[in-house]
N, C-alpha and C positions, 0 to 999 in steps of 0.2 A: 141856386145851389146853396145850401146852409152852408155857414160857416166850418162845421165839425165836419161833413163830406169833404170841401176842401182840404181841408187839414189830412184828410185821410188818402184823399190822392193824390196830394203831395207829396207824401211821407213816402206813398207803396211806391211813385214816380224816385226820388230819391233813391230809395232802396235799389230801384231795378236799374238807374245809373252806377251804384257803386257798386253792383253785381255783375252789372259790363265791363262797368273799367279795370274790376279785378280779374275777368275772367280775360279781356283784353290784352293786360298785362303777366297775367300768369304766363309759365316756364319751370318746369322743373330744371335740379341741377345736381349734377354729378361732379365728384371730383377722386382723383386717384393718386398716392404717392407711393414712392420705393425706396426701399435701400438695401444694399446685399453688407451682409454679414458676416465675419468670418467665424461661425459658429452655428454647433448644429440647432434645427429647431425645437429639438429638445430643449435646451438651455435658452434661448429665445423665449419659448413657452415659460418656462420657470418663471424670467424676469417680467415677462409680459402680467402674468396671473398674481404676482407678489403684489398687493395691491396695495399693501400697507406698506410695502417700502417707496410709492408714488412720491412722497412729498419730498424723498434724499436725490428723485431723479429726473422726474417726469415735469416737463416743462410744461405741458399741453393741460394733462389731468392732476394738477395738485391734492386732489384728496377722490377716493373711492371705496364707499361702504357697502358691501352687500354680498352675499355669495357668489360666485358666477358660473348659476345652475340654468339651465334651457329654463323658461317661464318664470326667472325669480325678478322683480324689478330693483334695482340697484341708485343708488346716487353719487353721483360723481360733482365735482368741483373745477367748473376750469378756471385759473387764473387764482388770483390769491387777495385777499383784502376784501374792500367794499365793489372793487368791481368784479368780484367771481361771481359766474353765472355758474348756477346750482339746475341739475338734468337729474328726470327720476324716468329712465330707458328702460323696458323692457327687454330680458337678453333670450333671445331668440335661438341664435347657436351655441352649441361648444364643443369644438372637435378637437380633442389636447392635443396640440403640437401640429395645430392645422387650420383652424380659423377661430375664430372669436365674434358675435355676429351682435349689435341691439338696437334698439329702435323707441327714438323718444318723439318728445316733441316741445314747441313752447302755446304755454296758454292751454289749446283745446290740441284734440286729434285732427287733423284736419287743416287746421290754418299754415302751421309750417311744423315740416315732421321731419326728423333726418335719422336715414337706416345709416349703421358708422360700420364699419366690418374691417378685424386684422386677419390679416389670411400670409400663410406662414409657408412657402414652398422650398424644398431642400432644393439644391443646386451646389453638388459634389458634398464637400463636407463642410458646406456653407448654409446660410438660406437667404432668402427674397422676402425679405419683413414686405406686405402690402398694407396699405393704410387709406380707406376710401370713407366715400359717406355720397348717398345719393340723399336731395333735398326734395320735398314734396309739398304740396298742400295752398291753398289758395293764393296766402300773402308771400310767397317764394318771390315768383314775379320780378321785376325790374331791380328790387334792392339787392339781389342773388350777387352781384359778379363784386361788388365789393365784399358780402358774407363769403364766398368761394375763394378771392384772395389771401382774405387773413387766414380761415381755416388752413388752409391750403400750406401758408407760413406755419403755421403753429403746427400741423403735418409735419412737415418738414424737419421743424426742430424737437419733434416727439423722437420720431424715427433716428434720429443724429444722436440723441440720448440714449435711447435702447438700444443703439449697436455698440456705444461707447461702455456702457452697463453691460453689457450682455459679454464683449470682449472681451472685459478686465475681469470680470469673473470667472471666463471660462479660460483665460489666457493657462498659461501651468504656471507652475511657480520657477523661479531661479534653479531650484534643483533639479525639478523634473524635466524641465529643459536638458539642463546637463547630463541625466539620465538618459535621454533622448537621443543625445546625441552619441554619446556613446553607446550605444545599442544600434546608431547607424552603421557606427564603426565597425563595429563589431562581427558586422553582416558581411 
């Protein structure tokens, strides 16, 4: 056998071992957080969609450019400095005052893709902030359960900021409190 033959089924042998191994190791992965609110999702929705006010609140997404129309792709910033990772997601849903839906990926389509979705349910004259992201695509696989904890933290401390944001804005002010209550009285 020539030497360039070898070289050639070596290569395609190669190929078909790291084609194994990845498919071996593949796993997609999900992850899901919550936090109740005491505000409607009106007012949720406001804070959520003010994008430009991100970088005074938003721990997770430091910076987001883009309109957030069904089919517009958008760029977002997570983290801040030399180590923000910069995502150009396609936004798939937009139901005002009900979910928020988009779907990127890193490198190719394909390799590792993450759908992110905020879904906004009323509960009394509160809401159920949801905050998920299913992970997809070849290279998910084994490195998954450490990418699913930090996301998972930074989740966490999105949602702890938007209900803090979200309360103090909708909170009433000193007066209208007072107003309030006297109109209890009143009854």
């Amino acid at each position: 056998m020539s030497l360039l033959k070898r070289f050639i089924v070596g290569s395609l042998c190669l190929i078909v071992l790291v084609a194994l191994a990845l498919f071996a190791l593949h796993r997609n992965g999900a992850i899901e957080t919550d936090v109740l609110i005491d505000s409607s999702p009106q007012a949720v929705w406001q804070v959520l969609t003010a994008t430009a006010d991100y970088p005074a609140w938003n721990p997770e997404i430091s910076r987001l450019d883009g309109q957030l129309h069904e089919g517009n792709v958008i760029e977002f910033a997570e983290g801040a400095g030399p180590d923000a990772m910069v995502f150009h997601p396609r936004i798939l849903v937009v139901r005002p005052e009900r979910e928020l839906r988009w779907k990127g990926y890193v490198w190719l389509p394909g390799l590792f893709d993450g759908e992110h979705w905020f879904v906004l349910e009323p509960v009394g004259n509160r809401t159920r902030f949801i905050q998920g992201e299913t992970f997809t695509g070849v290279l998910v696989g084994r490195l998954t359960p450490g990418v699913l904890k930090d996301t998972v933290d930074s989740m966490r401390e999105m949602n702890e900021a938007l209900k803090r944001r979200t309360e103090q804005i909708s909170a009433p002010s000193p007066d209208q409190s007072k107003e309030l209550n006297q109109q209890k009285h009143a009854e």
